[in-house]
C-alpha positions as CSV (number, residue, x, y, z in Angstrom):
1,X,-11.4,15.5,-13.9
2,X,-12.3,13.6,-10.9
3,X,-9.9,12.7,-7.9
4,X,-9.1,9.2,-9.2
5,X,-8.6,10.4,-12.9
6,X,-6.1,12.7,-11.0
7,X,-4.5,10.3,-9.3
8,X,-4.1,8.1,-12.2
9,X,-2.3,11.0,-14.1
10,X,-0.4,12.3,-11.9
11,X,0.9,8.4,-11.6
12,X,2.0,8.2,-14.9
13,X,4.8,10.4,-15.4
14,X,6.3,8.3,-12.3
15,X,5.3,4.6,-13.6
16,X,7.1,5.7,-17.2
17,X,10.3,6.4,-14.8
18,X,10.2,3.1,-13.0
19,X,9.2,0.7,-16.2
20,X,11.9,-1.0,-16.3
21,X,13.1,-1.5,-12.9
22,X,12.8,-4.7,-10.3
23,X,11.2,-4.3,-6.7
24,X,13.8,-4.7,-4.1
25,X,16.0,-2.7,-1.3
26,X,18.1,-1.0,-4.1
27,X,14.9,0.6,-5.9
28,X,13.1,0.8,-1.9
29,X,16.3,3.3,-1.3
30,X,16.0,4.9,-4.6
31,X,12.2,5.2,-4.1
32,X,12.8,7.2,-0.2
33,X,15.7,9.2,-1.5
34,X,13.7,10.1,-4.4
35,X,10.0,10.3,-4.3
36,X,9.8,10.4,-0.3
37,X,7.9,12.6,1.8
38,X,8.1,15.9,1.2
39,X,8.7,15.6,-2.8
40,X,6.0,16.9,-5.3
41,X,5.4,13.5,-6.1
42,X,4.5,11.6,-2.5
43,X,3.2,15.0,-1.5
44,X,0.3,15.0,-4.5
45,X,-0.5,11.0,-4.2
46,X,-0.8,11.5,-0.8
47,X,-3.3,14.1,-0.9
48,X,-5.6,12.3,-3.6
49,X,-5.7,9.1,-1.8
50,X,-6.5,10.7,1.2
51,X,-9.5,12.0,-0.7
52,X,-10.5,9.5,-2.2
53,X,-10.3,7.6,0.9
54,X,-12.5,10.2,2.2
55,X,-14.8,10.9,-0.6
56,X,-15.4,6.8,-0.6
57,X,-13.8,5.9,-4.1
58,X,-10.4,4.4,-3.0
59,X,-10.2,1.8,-0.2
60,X,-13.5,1.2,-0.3
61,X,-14.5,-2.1,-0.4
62,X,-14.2,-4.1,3.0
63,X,-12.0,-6.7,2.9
64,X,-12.8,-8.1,6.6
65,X,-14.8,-5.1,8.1
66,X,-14.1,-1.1,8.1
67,X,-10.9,-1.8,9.5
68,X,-9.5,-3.6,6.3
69,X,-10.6,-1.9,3.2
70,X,-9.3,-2.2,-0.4
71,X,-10.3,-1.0,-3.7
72,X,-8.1,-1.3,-7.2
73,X,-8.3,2.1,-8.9
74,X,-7.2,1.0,-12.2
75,X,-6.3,-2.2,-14.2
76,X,-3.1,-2.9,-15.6
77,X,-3.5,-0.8,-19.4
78,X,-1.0,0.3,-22.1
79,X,-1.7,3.9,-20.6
80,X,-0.2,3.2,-17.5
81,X,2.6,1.2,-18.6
82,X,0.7,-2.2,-17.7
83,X,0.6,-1.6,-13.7
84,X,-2.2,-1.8,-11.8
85,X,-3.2,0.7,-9.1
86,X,-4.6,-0.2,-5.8
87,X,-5.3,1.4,-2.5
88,X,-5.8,-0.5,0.5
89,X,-6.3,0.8,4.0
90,X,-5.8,-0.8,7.0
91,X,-6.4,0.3,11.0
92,X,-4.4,-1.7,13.8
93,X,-6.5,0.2,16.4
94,X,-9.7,-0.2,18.5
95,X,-11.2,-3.8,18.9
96,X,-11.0,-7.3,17.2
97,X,-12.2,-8.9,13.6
98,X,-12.9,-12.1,11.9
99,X,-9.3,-11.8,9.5
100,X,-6.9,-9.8,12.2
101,X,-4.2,-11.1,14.1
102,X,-3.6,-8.7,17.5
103,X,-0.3,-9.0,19.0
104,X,-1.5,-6.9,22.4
105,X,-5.3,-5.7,23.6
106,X,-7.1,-4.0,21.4
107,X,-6.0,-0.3,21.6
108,X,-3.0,-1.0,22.2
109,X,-0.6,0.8,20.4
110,X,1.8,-2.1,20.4
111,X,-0.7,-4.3,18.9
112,X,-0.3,-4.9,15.3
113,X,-3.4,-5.6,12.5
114,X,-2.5,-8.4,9.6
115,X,-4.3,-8.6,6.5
116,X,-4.6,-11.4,3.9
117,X,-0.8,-13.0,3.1
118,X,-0.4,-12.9,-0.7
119,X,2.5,-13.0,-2.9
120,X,4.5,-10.7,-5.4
121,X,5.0,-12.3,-8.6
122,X,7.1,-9.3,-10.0
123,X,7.1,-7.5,-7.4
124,X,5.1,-4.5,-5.7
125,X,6.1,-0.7,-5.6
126,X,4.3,0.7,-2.2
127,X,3.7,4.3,-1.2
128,X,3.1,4.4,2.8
129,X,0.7,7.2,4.3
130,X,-0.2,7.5,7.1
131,X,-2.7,8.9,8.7
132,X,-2.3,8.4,12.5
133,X,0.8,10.0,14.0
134,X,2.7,6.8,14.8
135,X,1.2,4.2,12.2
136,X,3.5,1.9,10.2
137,X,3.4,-0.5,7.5
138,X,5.8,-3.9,7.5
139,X,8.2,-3.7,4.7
140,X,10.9,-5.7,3.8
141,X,13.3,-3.6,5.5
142,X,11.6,-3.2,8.8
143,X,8.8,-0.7,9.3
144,X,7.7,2.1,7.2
145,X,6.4,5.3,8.4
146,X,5.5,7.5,5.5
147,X,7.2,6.6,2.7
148,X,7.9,3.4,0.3
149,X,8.5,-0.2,0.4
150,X,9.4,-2.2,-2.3
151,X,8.9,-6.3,-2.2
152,X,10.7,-8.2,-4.8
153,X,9.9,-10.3,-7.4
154,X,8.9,-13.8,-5.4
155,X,8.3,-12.3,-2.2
156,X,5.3,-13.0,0.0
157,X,4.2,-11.7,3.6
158,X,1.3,-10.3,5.5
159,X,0.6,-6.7,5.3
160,X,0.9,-5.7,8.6
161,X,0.3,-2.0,10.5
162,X,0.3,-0.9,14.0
163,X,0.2,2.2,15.5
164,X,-3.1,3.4,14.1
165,X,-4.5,4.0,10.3
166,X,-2.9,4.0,7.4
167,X,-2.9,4.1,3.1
168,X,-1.2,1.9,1.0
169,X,-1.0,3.1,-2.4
170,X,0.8,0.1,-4.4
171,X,1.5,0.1,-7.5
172,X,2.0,-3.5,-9.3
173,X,3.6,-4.5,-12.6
174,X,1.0,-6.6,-15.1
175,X,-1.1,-6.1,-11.7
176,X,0.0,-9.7,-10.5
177,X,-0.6,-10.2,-6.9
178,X,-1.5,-14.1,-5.5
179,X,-3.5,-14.4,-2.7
180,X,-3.0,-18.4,-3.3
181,X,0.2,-18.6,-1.5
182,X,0.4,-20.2,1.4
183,X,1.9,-19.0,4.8
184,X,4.2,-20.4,6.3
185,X,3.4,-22.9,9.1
């Protein structure tokens, strides 16, 4: 079995546990108390997206240059519970591109990287890892180190890193995400 087959199994077992429950800070708490780092869980998605990552099947289409990659490793299907899986990896460090939005110089380790603002229709479950000491992903609680955000149903927002390179491993139910939202002005 190859590392995204993997990755999809070992999924499973956790997408039949969350089924039936709504993105937001209740199930964000539930998700860091419960499959945070350090768990068997966030321990083995961690290592198979970093693989794929590596091996070039996850992340791997550029979004707006190296720095901004995604890839979706599996539609929404009946065998895993109708949610979609998709890695996406994004790099706040070293010089500008066409679709980022730098707070600070490039290098800076204040400076933060924006991807593409999209929406959550029913909401987004979001494993964090990173893979520069001090990188983190904007949640809706504040910034994420390694471990989980969870937007809600409705929400919408840039994805937004800083402090080096990291993995987004999200996880969406029906695979709904809009990319035809707009941002606010």
């Amino acid at each position: 079995m190859d590392g995204r087959e993997q990755l999809i199994e070992r999924s499973i077992p956790f997408l039949d546990e969350v089924k039936n429950m709504t993105a937001g800070p209740e199930v964000e708490r539930w998700l860091n108390e419960t499959y945070g780092p350090g768990s068997a869980l966030y321990e083995d998605l961690s290592r198979l997206i970093k693989q794929g990552v590596e091996e070039g099947w996850a992340a791997n289409i550029e979004v707006g240059g190296r720095r901004y990659r995604r890839s979706r490793l599996c539609e929404p299907m009946a065998r895993t519970l109708n949610f979609s899986i998709t890695a996406v990896y994004m790099d706040s460090q070293g010089g500008r591109m066409a679709v980022d939005y730098h707070d600070g110089e490039p290098g800076d380790a204040d400076a933060s990287f924006r991807g593409d603002y999209h929406g959550h229709p029913y909401g987004e479950l979001n494993m964090v890892v990173p893979l520069d000491e001090n990188a983190v992903l904007a949640g809706p609680s504040g910034w994420c180190h390694a471990g989980w955000t969870a937007p809600a149903p409705g929400s919408h927002h840039y994805p937004e890193v800083k402090g080096g390179a990291l993995i987004a491993l999200f996880f969406l139910p029906a695979g709904r995400i809009s990319y035809d939202v707009k941002p606010p002005s």
